[in-house]
N, C-alpha and C positions, 0 to 999 in steps of 0.2 A: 654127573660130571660137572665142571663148574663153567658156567658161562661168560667167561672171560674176555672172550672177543665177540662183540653181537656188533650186528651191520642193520643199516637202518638205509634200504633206498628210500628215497626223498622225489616224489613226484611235487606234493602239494607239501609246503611249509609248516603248515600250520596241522596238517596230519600228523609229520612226521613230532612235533611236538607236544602233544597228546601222546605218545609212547616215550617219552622222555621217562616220568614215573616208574614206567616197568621198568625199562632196562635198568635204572640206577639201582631198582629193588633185587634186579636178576644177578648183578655182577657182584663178583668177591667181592668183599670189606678189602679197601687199599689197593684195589688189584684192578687192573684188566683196563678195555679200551671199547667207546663207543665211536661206531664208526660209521657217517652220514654220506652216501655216495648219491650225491645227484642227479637226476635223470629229467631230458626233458622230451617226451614223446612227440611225435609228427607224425600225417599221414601217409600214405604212402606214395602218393602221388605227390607230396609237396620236398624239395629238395633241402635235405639235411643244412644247406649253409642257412635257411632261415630261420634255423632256431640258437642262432647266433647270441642275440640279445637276450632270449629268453634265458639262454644258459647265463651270460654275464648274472641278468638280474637275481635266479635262481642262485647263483656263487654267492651274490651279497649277502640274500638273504639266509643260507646256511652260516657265514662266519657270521654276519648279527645273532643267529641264534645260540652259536657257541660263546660267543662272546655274553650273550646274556646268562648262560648257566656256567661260570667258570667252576664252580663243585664239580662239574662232570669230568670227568675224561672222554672228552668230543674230542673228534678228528674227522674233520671235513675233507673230505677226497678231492683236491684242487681242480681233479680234469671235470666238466660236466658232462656225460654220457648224454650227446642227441643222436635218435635215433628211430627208426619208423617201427621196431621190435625192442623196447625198454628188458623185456623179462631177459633177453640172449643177452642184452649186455652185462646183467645181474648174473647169470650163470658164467660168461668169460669172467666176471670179478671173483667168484667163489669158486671158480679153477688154478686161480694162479693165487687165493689168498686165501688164508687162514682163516675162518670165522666158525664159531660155534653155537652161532644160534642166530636168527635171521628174524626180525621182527616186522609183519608186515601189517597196516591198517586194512579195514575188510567190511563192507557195508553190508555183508550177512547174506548175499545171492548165492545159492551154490550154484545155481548158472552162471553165475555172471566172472564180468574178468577180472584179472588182477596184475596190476604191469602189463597191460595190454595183450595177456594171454588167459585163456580159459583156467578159472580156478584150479579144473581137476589138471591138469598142467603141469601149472605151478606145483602141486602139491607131490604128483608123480615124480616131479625133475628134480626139487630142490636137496642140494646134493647135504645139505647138511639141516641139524635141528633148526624146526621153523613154528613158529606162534602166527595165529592169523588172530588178529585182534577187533572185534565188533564192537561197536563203541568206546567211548572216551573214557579213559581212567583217570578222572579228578583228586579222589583221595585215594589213603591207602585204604584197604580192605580188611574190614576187624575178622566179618568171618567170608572162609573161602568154602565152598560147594563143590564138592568135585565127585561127580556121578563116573562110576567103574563097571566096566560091563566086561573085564579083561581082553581088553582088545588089545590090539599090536602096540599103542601108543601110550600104555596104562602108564608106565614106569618112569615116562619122562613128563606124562601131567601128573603124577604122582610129586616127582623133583622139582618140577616150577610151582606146583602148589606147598610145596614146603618152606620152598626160597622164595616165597613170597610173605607167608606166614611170619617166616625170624625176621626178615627185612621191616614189616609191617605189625609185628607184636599181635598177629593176629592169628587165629584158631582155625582148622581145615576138619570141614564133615565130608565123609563119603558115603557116598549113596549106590545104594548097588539092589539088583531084583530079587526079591524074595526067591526064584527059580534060581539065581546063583550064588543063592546065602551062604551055602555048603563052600565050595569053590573060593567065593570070592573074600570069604572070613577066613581060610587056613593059608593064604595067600599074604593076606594083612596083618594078620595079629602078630607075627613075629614086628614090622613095622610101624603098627601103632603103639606097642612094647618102647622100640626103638627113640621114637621121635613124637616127644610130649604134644607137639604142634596139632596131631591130631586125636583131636577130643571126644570127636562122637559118630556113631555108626548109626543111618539109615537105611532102611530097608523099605521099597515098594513093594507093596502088596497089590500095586494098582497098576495102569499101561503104565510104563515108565518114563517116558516124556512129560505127562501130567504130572506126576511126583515130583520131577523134581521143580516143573514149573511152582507149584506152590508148595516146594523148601524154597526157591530163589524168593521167594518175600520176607523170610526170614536171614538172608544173605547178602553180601554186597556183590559176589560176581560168581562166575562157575569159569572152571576149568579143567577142559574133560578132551581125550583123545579125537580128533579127527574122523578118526574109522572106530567106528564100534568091535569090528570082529572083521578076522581073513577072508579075503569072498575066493572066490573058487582060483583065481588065477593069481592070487596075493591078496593085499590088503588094498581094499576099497578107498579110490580117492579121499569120499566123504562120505558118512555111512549114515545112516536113518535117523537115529539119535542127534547126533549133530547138527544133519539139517532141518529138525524137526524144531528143535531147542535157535539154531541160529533164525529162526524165522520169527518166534514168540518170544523168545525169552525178553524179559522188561528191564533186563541191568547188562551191565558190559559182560560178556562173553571172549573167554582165550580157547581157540582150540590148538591144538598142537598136533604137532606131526614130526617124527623120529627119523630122523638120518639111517637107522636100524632098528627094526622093529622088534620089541622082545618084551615078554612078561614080568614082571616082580617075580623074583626068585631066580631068571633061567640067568647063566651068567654070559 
């Protein structure tokens, strides 16, 4: 699907632009809208008028930033969202507006919070496609690593690792377990057929965390499903994989998470 409309809430400035790169890479050629919705969190015991100033300063510094990348298609959300619960004001934004994809900064804790609510959270709530992004993407990425264990979320890190590849002239390996070589090769080959971008198939023969820890030295980032596989009551906020990899891994890390969860091929 194309990622047309992506929304960027803005806690800290200078996070939000360190995902400048992605988005520009995610959105159509010619098309589509970044969109920076300010947020300024408080406790709960301290009363919403005094983040008053905070919001002003936060305003300046959103239009400074648009104002610095006029290439973009930036659109700063004029209201500042203060607030003692920042992730509810994000969810009332993505109830009443269109957004296709939600790009959030992510220091790698699967415990830990995000928008001032518990990662698995966020990840259960968020009503539309979401990237949690671990580290800073400076350049573009020549080659992308994208470890497939056909989980619920294959199909749409399949799509960002594509659309990042054409955006960045760059080449996508998949990595998948020698136990789902069968499976996760009659799934693919129609797709690597498809789409030149990707070049080359690995296979773990070994734990697969370790694999692909060392392909990532031969890569510049990975970009791999959230949940590894459906746990018994749905699909797993964050699954073994993921958090094993967002702990070690030595280069920027995307994981993603699907507004609907579905396999390559199912329609």
């Amino acid at each position: 699907m194309p990622f047309d409309s992506i929304l960027i809430p803005v806690e800290e400035v200078e996070a939000a632009a360190t995902l400048l790169p992605l988005a520009r890479a995610l959105l159509p050629a010619g098309n589509g809208e970044i969109t920076l919705l300010g947020l300024v969190s408080l406790p709960p015991d301290v009363s919403l008028s005094h983040g008053a100033a905070a919001a002003r300063t936060l305003r300046q510094r959103l239009m400074a930033l648009a104002a610095a990348h006029p290439e973009l298609p930036l659109r700063v959300r004029p209201r500042i969202r203060v607030s003692h619960t920042p992730w509810e004001e994000v969810l009332h934004f993505l109830q009443s507006n269109r957004v296709s994809l939600m790009l959030l900064p992510w220091d790698g804790d699967p415990e830990g919070a995000v928008l001032g609510a518990p990662l698995s959270r966020v990840l259960q709530e968020a009503p539309c496609d979401l990237l949690l992004v671990r580290g800073p993407i400076r350049s573009p990425w020549q080659r992308i690593l994208l470890p497939v264990r056909g989980g619920p979320y294959t199909q749409l890190a399949l799509e960002v690792a594509l659309a990042l590849a054409e955006a960045w002239d760059g080449q996508v390996t998949l990595l998948h377990a020698a136990s789902e070589a069968r499976r996760i090769a009659a799934a693919f080959r129609p797709l690597a057929r498809q789409f030149p971008r990707i070049t080359r198939q690995m296979v773990a023969h070994r734990e697969v965390a370790q694999a692909v820890l060392e392909a990532l030295q031969h890569h510049d980032g990975i970009v791999m499903g959230a949940s590894a596989r459906p746990g018994g009551d749905g699909p797993q906020p964050l699954g073994p994989l993921a958090r094993s990899l967002a702990e070690a891994a030595s280069k920027p890390l995307i994981l993603v998470k699907a507004a609907r969860a579905f396999l390559p091929g199912q329609p």
